[in-house]
Backbone as a ProteinNet text record, in pm:
[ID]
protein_1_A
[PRIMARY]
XXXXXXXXXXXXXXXXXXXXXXXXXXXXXXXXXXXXXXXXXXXXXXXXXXXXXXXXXXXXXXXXXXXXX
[TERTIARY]
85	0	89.5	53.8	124.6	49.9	84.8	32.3	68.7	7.4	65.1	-39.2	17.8	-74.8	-44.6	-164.4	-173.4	-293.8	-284.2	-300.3	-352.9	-217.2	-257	-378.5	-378	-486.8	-614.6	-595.3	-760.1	-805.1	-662.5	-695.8	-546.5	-601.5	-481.9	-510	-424.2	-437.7	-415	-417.5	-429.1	-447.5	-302.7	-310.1	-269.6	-390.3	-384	-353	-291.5	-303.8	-443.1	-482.4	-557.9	-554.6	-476.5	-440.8	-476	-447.2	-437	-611.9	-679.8	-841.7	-892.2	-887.4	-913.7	-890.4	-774.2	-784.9	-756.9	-757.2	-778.7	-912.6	-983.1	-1090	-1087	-1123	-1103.7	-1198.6	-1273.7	-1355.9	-1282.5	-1211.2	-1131.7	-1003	-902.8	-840.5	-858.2	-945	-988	-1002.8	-1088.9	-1076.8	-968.1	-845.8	-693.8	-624.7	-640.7	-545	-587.6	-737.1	-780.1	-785.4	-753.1	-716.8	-549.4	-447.1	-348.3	-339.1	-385.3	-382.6	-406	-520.6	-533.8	-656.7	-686.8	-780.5	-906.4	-970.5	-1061.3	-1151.5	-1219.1	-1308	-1235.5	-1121.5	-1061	-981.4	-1014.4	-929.8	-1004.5	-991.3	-1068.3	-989.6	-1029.5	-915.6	-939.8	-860.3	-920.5	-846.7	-953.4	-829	-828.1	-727.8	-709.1	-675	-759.1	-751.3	-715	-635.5	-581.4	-740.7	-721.8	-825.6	-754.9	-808.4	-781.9	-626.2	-566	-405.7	-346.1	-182.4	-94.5	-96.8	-146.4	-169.6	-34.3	118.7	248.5	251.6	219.8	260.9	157.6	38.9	-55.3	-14.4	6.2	36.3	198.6	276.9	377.1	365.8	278.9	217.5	101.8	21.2	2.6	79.1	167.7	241.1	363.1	400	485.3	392.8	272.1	143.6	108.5	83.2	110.7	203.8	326.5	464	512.5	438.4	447.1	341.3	195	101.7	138.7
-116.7	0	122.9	179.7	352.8	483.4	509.9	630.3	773.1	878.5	1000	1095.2	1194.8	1337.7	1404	1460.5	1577.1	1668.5	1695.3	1761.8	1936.9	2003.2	2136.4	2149.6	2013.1	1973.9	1930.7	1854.4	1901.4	1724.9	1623.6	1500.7	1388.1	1282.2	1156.8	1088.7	1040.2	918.1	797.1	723.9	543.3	421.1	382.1	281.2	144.1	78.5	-62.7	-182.2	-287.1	-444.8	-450.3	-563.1	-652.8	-773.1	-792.3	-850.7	-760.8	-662.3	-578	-519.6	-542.8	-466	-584.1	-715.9	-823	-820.6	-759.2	-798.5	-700.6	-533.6	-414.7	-374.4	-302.3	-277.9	-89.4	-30.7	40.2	140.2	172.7	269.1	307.2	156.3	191.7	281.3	244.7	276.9	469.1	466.3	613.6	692.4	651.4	668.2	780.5	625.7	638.9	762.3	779.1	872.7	984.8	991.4	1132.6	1216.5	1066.5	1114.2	1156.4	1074	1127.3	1252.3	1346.7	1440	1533.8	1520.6	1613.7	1698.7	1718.7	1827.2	1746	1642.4	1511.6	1589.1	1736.7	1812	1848.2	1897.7	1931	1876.6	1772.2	1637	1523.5	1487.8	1381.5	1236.1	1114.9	1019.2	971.1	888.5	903	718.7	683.2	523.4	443.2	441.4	386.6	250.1	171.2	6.9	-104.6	-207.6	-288.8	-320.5	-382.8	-454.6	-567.7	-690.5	-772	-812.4	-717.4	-714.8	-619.5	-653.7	-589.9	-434.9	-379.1	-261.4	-172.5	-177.2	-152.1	-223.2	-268.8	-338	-216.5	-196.8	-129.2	8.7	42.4	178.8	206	135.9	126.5	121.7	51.8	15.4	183.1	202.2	355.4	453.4	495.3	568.3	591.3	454.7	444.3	472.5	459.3	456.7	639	697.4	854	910.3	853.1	920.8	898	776.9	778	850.5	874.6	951.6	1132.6
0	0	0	-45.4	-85.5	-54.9	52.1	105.2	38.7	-18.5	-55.6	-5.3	113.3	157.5	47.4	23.1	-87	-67.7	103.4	207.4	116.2	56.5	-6.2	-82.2	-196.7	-281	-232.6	-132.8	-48.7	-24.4	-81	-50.7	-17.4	18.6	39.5	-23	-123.3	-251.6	-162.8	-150.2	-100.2	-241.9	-216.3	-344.9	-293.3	-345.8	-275.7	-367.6	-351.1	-430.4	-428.8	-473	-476.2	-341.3	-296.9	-171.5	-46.9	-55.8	54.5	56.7	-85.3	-72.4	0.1	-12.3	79.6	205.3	260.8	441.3	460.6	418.5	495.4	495.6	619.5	616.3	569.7	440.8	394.9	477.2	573.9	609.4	763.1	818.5	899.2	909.4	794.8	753.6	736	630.1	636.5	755.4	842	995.4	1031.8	1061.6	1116.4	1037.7	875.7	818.1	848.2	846.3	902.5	1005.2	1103.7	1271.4	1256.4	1213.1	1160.9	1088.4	1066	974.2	1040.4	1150.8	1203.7	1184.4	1105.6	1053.9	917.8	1000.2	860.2	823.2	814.3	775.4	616.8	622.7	543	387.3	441.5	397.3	316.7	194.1	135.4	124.3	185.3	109.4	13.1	-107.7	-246.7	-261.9	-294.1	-283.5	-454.1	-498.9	-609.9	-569.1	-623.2	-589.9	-752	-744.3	-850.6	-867.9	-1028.6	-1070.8	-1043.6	-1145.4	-1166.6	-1183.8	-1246.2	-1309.6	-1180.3	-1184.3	-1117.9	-1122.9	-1012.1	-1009.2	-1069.9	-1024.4	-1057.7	-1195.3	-1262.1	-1412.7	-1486.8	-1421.3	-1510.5	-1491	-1397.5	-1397.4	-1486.6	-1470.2	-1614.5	-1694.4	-1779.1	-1872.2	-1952.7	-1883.8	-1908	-1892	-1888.6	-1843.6	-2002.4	-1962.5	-2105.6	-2236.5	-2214.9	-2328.9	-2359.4	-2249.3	-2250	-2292.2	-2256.1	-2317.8	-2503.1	-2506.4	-2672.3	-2718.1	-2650	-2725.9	-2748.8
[MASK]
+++++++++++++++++++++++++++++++++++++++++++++++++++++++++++++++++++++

């Protein structure tokens, strides 16, 4: 899982496996980052979750796909 505050922008990205959407409880989770933060009025968490395929293969995979477009 990959945590990024982006706190100025008005949210926290949360990027999960496919493994990890199975045995984390995602509302809990949200909870904790927002108590961490300090200020959860302010704050959105935003969670990008794998499909089916390797979340890190796909996000390479577009990326290199943008840079040739």
């Amino acid at each position: 899982m990959l945590i990024y505050n982006r706190e100025p922008q008005g949210f926290i990205e949360v990027w999960m496996t496919n493994e990890e959407q199975e045995t984390i409880d995602r509302k809990e989770l949200t909870a904790q980052i927002l108590e961490d933060a300090g200020h959860p009025k302010k704050c959105k968490v935003v969670y990008f979750l794998s499909g089916s395929a390797n979340l890190t293969e796909c996000m390479s995979s577009l990326l290199r796909k943008n840079v040739r477009a």
